[in-house]
HTML snippet that shows the backbone in 3Dmol.js (N, CA, C, O; Angstrom):
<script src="https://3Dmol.org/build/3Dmol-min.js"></script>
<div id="view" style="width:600px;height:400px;position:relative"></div>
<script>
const pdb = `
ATOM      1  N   UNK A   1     114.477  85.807  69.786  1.00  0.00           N
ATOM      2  CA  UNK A   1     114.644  86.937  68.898  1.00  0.00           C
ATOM      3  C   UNK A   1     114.926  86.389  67.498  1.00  0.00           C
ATOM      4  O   UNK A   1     115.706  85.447  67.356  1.00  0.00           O
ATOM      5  N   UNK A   2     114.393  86.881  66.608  1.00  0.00           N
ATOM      6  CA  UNK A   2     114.489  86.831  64.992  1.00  0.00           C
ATOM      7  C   UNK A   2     115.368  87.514  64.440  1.00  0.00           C
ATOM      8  O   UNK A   2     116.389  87.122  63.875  1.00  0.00           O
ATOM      9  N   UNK A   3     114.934  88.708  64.614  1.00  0.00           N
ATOM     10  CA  UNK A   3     115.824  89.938  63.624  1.00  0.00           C
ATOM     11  C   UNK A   3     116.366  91.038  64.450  1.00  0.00           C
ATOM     12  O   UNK A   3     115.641  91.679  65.211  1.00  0.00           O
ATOM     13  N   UNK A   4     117.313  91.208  64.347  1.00  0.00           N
ATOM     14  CA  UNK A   4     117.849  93.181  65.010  1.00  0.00           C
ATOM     15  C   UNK A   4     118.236  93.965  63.545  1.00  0.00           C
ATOM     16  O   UNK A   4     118.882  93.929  62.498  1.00  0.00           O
ATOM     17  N   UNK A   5     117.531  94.502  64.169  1.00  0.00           N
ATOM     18  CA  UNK A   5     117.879  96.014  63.154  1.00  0.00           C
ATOM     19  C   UNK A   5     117.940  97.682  63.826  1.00  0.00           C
ATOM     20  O   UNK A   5     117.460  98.131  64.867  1.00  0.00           O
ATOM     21  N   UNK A   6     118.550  98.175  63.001  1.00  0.00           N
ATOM     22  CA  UNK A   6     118.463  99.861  63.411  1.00  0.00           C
ATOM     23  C   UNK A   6     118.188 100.686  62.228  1.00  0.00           C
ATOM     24  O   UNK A   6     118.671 100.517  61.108  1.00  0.00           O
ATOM     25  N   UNK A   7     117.377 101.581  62.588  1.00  0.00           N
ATOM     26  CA  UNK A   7     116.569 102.334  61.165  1.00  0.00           C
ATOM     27  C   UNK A   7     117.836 103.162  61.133  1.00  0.00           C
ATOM     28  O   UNK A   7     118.631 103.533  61.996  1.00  0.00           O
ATOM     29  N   UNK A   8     117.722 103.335  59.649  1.00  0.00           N
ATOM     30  CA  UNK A   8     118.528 103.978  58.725  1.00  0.00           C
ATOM     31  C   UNK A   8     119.419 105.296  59.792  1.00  0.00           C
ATOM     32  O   UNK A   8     120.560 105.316  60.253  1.00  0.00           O
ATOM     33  N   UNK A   9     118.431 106.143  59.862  1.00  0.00           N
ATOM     34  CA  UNK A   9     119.093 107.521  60.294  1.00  0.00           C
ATOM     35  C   UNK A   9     119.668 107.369  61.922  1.00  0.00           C
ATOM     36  O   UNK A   9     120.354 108.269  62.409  1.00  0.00           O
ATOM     37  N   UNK A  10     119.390 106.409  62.527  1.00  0.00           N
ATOM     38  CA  UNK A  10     120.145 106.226  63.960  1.00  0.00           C
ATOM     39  C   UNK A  10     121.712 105.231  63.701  1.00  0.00           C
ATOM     40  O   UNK A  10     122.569 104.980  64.548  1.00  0.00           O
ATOM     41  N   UNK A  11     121.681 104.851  62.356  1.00  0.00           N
ATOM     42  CA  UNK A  11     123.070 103.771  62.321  1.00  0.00           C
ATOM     43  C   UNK A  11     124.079 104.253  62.073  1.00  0.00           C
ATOM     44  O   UNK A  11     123.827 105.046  61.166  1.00  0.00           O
ATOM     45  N   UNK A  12     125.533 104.313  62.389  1.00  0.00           N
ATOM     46  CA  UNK A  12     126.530 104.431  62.628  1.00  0.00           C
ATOM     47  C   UNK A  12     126.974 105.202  64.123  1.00  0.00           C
ATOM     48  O   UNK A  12     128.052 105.745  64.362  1.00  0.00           O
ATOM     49  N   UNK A  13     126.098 105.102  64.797  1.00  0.00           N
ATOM     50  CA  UNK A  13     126.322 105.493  66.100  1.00  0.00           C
ATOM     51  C   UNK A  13     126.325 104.287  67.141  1.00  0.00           C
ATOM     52  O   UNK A  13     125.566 104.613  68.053  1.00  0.00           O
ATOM     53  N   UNK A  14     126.841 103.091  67.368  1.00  0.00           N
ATOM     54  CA  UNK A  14     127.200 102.490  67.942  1.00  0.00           C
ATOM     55  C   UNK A  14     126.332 101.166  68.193  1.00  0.00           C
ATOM     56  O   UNK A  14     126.680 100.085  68.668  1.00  0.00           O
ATOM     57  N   UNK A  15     124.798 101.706  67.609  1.00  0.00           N
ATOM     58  CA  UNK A  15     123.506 100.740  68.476  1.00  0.00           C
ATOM     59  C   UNK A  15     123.415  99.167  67.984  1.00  0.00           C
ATOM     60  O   UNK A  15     122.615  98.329  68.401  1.00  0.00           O
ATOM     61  N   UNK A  16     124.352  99.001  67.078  1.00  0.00           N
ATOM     62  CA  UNK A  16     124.334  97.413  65.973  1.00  0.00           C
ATOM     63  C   UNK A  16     124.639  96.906  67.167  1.00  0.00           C
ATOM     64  O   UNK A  16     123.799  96.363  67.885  1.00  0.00           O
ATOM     65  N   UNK A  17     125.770  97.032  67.449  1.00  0.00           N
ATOM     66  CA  UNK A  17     127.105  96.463  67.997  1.00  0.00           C
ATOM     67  C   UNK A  17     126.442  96.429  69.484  1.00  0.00           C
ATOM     68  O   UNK A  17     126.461  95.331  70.040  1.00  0.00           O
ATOM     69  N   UNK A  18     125.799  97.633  70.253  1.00  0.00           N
ATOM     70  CA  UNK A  18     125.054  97.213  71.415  1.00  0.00           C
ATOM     71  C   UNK A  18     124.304  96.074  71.587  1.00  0.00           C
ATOM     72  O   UNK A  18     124.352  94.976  72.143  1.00  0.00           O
ATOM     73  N   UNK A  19     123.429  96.912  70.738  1.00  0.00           N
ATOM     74  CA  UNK A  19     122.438  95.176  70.508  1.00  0.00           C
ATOM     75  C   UNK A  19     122.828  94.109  70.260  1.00  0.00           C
ATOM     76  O   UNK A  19     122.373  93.216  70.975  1.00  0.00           O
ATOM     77  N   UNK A  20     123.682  93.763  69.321  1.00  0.00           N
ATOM     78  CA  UNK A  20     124.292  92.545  69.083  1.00  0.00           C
ATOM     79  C   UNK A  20     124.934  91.860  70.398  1.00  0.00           C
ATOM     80  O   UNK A  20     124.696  90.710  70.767  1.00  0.00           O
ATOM     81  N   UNK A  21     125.900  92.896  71.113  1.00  0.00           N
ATOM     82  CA  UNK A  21     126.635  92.355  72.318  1.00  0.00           C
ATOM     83  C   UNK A  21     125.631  92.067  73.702  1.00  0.00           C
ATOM     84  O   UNK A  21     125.989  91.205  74.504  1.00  0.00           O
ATOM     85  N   UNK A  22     124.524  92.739  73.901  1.00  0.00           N
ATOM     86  CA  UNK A  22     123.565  92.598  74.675  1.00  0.00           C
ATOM     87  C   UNK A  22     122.848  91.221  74.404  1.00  0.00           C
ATOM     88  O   UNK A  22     122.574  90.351  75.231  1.00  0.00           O
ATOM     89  N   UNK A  23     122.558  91.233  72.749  1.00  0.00           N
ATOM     90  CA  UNK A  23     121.669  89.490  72.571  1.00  0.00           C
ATOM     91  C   UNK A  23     122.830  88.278  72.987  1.00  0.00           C
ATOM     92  O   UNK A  23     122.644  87.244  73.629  1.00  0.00           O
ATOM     93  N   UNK A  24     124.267  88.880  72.288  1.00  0.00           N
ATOM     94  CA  UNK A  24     125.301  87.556  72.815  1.00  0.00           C
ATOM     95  C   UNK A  24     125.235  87.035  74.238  1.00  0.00           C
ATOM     96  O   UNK A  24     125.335  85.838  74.508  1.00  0.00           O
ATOM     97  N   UNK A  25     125.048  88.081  75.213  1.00  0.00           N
ATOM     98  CA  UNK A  25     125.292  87.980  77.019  1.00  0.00           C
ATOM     99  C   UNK A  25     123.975  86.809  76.858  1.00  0.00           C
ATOM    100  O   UNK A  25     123.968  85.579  76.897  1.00  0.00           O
ATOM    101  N   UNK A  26     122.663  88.059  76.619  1.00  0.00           N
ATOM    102  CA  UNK A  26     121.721  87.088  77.037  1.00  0.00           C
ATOM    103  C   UNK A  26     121.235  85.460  76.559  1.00  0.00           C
ATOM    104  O   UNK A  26     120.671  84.632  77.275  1.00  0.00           O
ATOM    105  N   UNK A  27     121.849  85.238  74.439  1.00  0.00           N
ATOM    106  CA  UNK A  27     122.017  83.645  74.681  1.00  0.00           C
ATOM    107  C   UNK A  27     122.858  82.563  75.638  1.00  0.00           C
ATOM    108  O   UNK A  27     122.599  81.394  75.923  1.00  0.00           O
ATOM    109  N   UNK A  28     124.005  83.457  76.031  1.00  0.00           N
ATOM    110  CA  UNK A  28     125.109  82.850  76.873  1.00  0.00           C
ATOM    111  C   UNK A  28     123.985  82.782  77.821  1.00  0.00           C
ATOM    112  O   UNK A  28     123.383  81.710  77.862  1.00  0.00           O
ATOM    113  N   UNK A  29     123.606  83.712  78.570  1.00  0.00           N
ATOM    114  CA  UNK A  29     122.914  83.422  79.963  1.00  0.00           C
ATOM    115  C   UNK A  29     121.916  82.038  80.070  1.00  0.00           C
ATOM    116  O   UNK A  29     121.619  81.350  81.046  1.00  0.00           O
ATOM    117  N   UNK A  30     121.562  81.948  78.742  1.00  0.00           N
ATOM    118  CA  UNK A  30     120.697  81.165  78.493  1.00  0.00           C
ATOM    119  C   UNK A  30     121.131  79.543  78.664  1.00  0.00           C
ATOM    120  O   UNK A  30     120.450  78.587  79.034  1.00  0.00           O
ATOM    121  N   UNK A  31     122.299  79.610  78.318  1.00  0.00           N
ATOM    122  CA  UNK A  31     123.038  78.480  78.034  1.00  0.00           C
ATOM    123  C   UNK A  31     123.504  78.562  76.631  1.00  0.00           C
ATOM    124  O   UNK A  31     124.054  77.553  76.191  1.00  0.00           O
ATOM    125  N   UNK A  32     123.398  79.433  75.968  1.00  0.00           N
ATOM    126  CA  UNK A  32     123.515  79.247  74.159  1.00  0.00           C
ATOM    127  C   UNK A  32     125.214  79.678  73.807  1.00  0.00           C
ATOM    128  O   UNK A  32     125.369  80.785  73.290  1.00  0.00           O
ATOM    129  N   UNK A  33     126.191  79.020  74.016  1.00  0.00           N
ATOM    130  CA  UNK A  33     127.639  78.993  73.730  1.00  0.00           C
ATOM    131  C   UNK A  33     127.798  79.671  72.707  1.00  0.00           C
ATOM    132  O   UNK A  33     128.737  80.465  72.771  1.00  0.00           O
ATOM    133  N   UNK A  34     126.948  79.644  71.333  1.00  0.00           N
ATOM    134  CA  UNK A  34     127.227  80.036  70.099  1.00  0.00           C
ATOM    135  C   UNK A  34     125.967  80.521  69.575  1.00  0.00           C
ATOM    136  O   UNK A  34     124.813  80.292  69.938  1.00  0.00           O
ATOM    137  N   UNK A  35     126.431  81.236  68.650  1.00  0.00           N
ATOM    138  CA  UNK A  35     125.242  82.226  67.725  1.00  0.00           C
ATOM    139  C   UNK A  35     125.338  82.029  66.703  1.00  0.00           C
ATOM    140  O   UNK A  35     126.520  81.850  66.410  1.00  0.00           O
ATOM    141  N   UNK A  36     124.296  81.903  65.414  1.00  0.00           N
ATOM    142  CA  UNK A  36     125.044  82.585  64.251  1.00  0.00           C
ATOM    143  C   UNK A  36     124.026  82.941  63.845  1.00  0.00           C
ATOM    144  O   UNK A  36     123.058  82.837  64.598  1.00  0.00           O
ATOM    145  N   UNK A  37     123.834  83.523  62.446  1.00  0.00           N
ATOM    146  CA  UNK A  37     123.122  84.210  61.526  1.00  0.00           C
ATOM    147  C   UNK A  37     123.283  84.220  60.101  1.00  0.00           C
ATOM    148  O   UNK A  37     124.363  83.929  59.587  1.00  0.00           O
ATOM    149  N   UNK A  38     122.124  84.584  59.336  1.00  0.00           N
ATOM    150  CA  UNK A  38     122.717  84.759  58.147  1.00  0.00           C
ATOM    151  C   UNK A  38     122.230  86.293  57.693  1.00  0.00           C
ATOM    152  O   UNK A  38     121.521  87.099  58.294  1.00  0.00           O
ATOM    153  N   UNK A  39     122.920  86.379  56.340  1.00  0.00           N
ATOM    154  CA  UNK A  39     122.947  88.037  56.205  1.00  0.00           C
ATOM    155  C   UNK A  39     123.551  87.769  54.500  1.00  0.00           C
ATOM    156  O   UNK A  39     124.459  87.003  54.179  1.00  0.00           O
ATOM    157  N   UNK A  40     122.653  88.738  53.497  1.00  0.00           N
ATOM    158  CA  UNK A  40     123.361  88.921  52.474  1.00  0.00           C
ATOM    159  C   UNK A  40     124.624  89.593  51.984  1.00  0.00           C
ATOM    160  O   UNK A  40     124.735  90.797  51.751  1.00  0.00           O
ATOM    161  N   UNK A  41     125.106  89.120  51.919  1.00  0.00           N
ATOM    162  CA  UNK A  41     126.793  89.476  51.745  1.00  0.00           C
ATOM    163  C   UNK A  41     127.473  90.785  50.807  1.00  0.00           C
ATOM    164  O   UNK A  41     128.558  91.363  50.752  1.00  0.00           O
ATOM    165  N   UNK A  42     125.840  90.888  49.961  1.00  0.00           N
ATOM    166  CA  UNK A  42     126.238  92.081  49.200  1.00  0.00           C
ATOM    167  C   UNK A  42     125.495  93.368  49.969  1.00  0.00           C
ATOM    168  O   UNK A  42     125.441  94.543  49.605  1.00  0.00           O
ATOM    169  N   UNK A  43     125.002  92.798  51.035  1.00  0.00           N
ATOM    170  CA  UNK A  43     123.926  94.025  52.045  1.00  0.00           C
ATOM    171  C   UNK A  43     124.804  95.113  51.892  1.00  0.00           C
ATOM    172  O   UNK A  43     126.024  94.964  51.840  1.00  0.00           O
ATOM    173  N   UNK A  44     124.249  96.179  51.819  1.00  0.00           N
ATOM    174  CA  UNK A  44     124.628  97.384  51.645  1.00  0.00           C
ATOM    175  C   UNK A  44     124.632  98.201  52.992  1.00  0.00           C
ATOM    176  O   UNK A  44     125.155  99.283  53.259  1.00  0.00           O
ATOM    177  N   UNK A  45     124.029  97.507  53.603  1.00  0.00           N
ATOM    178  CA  UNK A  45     123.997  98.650  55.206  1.00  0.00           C
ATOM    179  C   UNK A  45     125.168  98.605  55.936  1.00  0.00           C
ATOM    180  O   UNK A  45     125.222  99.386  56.886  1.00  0.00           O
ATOM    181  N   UNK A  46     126.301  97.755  55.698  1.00  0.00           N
ATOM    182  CA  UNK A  46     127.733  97.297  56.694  1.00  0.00           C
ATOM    183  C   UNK A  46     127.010  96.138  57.464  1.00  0.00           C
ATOM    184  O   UNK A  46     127.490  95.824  58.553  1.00  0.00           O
ATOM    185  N   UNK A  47     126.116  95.598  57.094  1.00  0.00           N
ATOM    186  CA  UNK A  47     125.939  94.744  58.436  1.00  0.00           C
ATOM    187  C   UNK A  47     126.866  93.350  58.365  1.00  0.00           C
ATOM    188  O   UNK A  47     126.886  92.437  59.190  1.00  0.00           O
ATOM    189  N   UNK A  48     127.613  93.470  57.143  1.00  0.00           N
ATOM    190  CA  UNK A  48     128.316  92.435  57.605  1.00  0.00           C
ATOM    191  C   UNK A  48     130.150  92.750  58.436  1.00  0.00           C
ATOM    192  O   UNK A  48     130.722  91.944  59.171  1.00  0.00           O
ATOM    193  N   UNK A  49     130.691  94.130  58.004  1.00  0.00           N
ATOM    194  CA  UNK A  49     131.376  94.722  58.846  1.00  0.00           C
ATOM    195  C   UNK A  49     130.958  95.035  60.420  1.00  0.00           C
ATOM    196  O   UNK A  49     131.727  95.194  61.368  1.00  0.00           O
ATOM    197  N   UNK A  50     129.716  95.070  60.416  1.00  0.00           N
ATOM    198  CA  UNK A  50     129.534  95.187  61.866  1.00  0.00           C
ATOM    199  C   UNK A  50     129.601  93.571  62.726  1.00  0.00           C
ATOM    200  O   UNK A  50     130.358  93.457  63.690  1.00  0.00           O
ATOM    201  N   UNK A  51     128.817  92.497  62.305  1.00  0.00           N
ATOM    202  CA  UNK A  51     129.342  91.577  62.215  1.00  0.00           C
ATOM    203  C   UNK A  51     130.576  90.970  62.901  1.00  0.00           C
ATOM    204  O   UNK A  51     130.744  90.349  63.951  1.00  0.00           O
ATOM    205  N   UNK A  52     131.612  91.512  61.603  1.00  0.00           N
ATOM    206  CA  UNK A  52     133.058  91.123  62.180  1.00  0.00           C
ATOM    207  C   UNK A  52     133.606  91.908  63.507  1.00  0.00           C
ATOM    208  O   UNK A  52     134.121  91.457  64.531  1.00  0.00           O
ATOM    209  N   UNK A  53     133.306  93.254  63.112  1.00  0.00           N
ATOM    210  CA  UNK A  53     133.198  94.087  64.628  1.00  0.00           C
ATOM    211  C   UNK A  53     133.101  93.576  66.490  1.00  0.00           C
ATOM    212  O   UNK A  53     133.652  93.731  67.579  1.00  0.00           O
ATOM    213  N   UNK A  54     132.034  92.932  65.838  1.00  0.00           N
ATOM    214  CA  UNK A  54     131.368  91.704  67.252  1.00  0.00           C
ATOM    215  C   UNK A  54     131.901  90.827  67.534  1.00  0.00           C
ATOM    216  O   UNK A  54     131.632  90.221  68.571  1.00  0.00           O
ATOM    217  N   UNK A  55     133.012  90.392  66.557  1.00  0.00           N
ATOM    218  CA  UNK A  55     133.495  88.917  67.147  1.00  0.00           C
ATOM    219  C   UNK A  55     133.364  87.806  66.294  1.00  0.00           C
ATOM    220  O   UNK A  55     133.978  86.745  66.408  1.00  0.00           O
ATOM    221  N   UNK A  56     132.415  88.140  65.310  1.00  0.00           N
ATOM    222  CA  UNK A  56     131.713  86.990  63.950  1.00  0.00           C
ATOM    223  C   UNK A  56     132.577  86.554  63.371  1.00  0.00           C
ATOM    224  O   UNK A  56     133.578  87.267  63.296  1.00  0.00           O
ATOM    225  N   UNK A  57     132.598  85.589  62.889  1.00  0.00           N
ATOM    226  CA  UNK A  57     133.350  85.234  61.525  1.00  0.00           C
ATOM    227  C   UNK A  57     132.207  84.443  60.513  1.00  0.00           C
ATOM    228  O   UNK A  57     131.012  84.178  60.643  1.00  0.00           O
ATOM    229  N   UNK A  58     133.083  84.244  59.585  1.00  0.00           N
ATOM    230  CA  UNK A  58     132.329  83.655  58.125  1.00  0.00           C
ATOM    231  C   UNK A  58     132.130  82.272  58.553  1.00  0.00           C
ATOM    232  O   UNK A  58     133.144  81.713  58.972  1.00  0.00           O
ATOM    233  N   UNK A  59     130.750  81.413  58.536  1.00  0.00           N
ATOM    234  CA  UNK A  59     131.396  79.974  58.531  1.00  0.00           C
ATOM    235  C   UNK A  59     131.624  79.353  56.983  1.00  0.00           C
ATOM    236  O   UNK A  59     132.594  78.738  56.539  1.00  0.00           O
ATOM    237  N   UNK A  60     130.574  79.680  56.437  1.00  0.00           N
ATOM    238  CA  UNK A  60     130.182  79.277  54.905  1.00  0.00           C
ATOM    239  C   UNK A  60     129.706  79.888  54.252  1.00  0.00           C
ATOM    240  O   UNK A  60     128.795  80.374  54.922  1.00  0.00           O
ATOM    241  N   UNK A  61     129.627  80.451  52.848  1.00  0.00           N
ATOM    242  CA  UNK A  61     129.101  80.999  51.858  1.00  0.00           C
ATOM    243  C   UNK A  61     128.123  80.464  51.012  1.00  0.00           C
ATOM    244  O   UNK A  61     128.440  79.314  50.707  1.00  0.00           O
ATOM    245  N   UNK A  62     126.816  80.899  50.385  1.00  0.00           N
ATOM    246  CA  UNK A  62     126.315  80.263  49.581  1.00  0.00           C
ATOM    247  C   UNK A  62     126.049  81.407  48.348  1.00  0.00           C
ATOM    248  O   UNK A  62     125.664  82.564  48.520  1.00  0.00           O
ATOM    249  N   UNK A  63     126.235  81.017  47.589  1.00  0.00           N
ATOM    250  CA  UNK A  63     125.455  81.312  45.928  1.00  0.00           C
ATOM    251  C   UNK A  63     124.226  80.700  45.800  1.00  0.00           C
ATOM    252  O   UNK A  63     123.873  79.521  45.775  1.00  0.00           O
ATOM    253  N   UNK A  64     123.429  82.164  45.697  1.00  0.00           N
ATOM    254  CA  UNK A  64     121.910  81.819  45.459  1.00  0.00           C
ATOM    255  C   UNK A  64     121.383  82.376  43.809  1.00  0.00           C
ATOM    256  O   UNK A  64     121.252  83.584  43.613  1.00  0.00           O
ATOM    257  N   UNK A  65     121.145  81.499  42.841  1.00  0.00           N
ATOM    258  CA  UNK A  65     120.494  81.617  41.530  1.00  0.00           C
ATOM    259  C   UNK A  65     118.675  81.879  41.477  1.00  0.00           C
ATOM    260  O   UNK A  65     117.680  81.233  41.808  1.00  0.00           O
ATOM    261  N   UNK A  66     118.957  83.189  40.869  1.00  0.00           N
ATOM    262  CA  UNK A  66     117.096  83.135  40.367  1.00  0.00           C
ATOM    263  C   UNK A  66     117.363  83.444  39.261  1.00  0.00           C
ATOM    264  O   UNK A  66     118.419  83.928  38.855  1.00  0.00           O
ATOM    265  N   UNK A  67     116.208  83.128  38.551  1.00  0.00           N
ATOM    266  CA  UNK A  67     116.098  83.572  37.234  1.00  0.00           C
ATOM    267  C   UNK A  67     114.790  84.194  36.899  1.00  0.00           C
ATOM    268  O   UNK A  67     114.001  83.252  36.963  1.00  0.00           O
ATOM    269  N   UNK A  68     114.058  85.380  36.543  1.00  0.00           N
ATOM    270  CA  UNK A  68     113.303  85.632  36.259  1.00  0.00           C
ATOM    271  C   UNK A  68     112.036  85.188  35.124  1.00  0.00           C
ATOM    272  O   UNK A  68     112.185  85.574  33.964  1.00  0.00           O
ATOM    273  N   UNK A  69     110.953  84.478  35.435  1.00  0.00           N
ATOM    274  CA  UNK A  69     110.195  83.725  34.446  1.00  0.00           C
ATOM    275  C   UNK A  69     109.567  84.216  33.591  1.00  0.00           C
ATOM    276  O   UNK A  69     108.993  85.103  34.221  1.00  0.00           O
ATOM    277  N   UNK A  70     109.088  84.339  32.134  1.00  0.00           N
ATOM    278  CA  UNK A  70     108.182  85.177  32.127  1.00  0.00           C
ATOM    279  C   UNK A  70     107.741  84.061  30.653  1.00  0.00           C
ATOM    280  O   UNK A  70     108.448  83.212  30.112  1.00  0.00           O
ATOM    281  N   UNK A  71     106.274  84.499  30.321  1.00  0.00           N
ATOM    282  CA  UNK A  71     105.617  83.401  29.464  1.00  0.00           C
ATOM    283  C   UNK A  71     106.199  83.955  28.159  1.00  0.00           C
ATOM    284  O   UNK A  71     106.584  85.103  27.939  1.00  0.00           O
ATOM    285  N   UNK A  72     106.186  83.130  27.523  1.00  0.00           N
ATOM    286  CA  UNK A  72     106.486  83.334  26.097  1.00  0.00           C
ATOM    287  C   UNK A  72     105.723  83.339  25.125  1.00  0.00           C
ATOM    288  O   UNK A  72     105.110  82.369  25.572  1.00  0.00           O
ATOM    289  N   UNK A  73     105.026  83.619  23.890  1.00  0.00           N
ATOM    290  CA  UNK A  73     104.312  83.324  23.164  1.00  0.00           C
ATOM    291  C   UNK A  73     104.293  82.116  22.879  1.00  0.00           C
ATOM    292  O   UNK A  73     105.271  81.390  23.053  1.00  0.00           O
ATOM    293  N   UNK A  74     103.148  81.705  22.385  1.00  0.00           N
ATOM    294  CA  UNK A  74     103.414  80.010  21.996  1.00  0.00           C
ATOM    295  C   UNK A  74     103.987  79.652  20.249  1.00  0.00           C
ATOM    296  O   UNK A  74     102.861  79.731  19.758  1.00  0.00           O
ATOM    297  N   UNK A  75     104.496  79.473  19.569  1.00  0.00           N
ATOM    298  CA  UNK A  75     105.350  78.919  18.700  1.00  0.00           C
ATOM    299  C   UNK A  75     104.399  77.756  18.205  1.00  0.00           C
ATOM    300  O   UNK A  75     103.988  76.738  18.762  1.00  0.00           O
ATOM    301  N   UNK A  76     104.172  78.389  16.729  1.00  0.00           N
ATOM    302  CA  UNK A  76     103.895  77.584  15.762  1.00  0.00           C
ATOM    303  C   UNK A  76     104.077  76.956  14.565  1.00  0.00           C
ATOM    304  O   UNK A  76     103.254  76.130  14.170  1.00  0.00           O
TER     305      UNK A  76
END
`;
const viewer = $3Dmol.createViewer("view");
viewer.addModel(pdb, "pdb");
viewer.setStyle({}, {cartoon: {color: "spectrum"}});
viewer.zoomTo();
viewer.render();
</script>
């Protein structure tokens, strides 16, 4: 599995946290002791409160820089 998600209008009714606890059983079954993921921190959906919900914790943080390019005239 790659990604879980739940569309917009079915979320806050419990199904994160199902799914999430259903994929945990089945990596365990697998042999997989540990999980993790990443997730933008400013996500707006709670997915990182749901997250902690499950059992998650933080391991590490990163700061990601873009800068937008754009051409310039050329200078003479």
């Amino acid at each position: 599995m790659r990604q879980l998600a739940v569309a917009a209008p079915a979320r806050g009714q419990g199904l994160g946290l199902a799914l999430l606890r259903q994929a945990f059983a089945e990596f365990l079954r697998r042999g997989r002791p540990a999980v993790g993921l990443a997730v933008d921190a400013e996500n707006s959906t709670g997915a990182t409160r749901l997250y902690g919900r499950a059992g998650m914790r933080v391991l590490r943080r990163f700061d990601r820089y873009t800068k937008e390019l754009r051409l310039e005239p050329a200078r003479s």
